[in-house]
N, C-alpha and C positions, 0 to 999 in steps of 0.2 A: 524389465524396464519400469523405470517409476509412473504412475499414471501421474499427471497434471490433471486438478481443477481450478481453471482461470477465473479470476474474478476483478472487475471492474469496478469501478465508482470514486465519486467526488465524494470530497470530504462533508461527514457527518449521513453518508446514506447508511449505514452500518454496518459498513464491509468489513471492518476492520473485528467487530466483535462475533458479529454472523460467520463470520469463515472459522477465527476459534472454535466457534462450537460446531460447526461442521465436521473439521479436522477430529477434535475430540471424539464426535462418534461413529466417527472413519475409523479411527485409528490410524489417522495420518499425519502427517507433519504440517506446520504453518508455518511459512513465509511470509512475510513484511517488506513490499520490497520497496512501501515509502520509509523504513526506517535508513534503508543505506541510503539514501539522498539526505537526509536530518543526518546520517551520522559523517558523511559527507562537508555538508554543511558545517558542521560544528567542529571536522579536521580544519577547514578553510579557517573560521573564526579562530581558532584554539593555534594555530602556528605549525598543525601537525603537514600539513598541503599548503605550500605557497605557490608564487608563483600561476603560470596561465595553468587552469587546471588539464585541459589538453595535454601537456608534454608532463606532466607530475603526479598521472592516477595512480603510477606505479608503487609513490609514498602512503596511498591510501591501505591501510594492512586491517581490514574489516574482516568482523567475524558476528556470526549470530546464531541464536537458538532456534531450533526449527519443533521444539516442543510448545507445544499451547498453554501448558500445566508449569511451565519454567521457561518463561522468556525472557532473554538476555540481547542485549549487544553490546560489540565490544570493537572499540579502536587501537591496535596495539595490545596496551595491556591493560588500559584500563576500559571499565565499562562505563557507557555512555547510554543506558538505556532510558534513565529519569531525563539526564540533562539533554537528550536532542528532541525532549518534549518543550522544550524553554519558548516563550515568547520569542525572544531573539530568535532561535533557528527556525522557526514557525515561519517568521517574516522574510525568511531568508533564502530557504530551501528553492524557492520556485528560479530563483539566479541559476542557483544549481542545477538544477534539471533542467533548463532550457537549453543546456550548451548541447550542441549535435554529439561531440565527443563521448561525453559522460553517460548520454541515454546509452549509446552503444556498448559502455562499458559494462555498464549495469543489467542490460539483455546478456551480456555474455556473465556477466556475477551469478545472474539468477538460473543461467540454463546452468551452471557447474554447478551449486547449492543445492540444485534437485538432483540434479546425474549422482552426485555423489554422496549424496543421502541416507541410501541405503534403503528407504524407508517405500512401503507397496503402492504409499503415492502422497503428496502433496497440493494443500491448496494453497494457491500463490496468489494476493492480493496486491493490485495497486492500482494504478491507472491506464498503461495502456498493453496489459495482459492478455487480453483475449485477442488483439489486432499484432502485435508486435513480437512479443515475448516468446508466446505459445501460442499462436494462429493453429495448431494441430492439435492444441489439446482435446482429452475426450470430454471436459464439458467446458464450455463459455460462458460464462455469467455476467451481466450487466446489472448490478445492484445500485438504483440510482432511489430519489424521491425527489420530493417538490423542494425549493429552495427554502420556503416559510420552515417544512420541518427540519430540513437542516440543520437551521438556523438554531429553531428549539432545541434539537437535542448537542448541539452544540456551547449554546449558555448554561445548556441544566448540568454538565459536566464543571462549570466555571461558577456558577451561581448568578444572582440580578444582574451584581456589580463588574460580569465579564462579558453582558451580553452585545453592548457596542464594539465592544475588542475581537470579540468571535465576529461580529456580523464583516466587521474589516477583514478579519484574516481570510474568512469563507470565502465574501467575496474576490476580493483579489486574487486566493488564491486559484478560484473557479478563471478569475479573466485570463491571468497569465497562462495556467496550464494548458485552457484551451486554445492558446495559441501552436502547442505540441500535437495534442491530440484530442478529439472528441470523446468524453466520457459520459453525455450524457444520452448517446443514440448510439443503439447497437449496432455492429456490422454484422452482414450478410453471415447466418449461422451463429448469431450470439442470441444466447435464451436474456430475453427482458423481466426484471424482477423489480418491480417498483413497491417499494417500504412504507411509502407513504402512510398510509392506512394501514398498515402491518404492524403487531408486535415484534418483541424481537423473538420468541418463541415461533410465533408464524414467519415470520423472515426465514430464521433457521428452516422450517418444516417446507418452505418454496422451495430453496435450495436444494434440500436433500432431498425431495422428492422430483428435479431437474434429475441427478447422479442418477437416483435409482431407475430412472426412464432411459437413462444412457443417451 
């Protein structure tokens, strides 16, 4: 059976690059599992899913790379892994994941993704992983920080000229999500890892030293 390492947190805690490197010196697989709601998103935008998304996930034909070293996604046939970074699906994504249908979908995308893997185990980032997804996994990880660093490491990806546009999408996107699920307090059995004050070197070294404790 494939082990799961769950991993939590709001945008710009740096789950997204901390679990890469985790996986990496696992030698395990990463999952993304905010990229299927962005690629999601970008079916809905692009013509490929119309209609209520409830009765037409079934047009949704998503595929993704579970390697850290070659990450890919892919809608159909083409890939969509630059374009559902786009401001547009940014601002868009949280419609998406709000609908009760969809989250259920995507708990079920993400338990087949790993089942069928293949792989000694996988770390699976996103939002509400460690309560919903995989509540059994063998480790929980809450990867949160303050919102000010958020924020920073969020403009310094975009530079000066993006640091209002980040501070919008952060925020908002912190208000809506949280109306699905809490990511920034851990549930009963989830290890809390706050970055704040952390490298991303130290990040990584919290994390894997949570695994190696079991």
């Amino acid at each position: 059976m494939t082990k799961i390492i769950a991993i939590d947190g709001p945008a710009g805690s740096g789950k997204s690059s901390v679990s890469k490197q985790v996986a990496r010196s696992l030698g395990y697989g990463y999952l993304d599992t905010g990229a299927a709601y962005r690629a999601l998103a970008w079916a809905v935008a692009n013509g490929v899913v119309t209609g209520g998304l409830a009765d037409n996930l079934a047009d949704f034909d998503y595929s993704i790379s579970l390697n850290p070293d070659d990450f890919w996604v892919r809608v159909g046939e083409t890939e969509v892994t630059s374009a559902i970074r786009s401001t547009e699906i940014a601002e868009n994504v949280s419609k998406v994941a709000q609908v009760p249908a969809v989250r259920s979908y995507m708990k079920s995308l993400t338990r087949r993704l790993v089942s069928e893997s293949g792989l000694p185990g996988v770390v699976v980032e996103g939002r509400d992983i460690t309560t919903v997804v995989a509540p059994d996994a063998e480790n929980r990880i809450l990867l949160t920080a303050s919102e000010e660093v958020r924020l920073k490491r969020r403009s310094a990806e975009l530079g000066p000229n993006g640091a209002a546009q980040v501070a919008k999408q952060v925020t908002d996107r912190d208000k809506s999500d949280a109306k699905v699920v809490d990511f920034m307090t851990p549930a009963p059995g989830v290890d809390l890892v706050d970055t704040s004050d952390l490298n991303f070197e130290q990040s990584v070294s919290a994390v894997l030293s949570l695994v190696e404790r079991g």
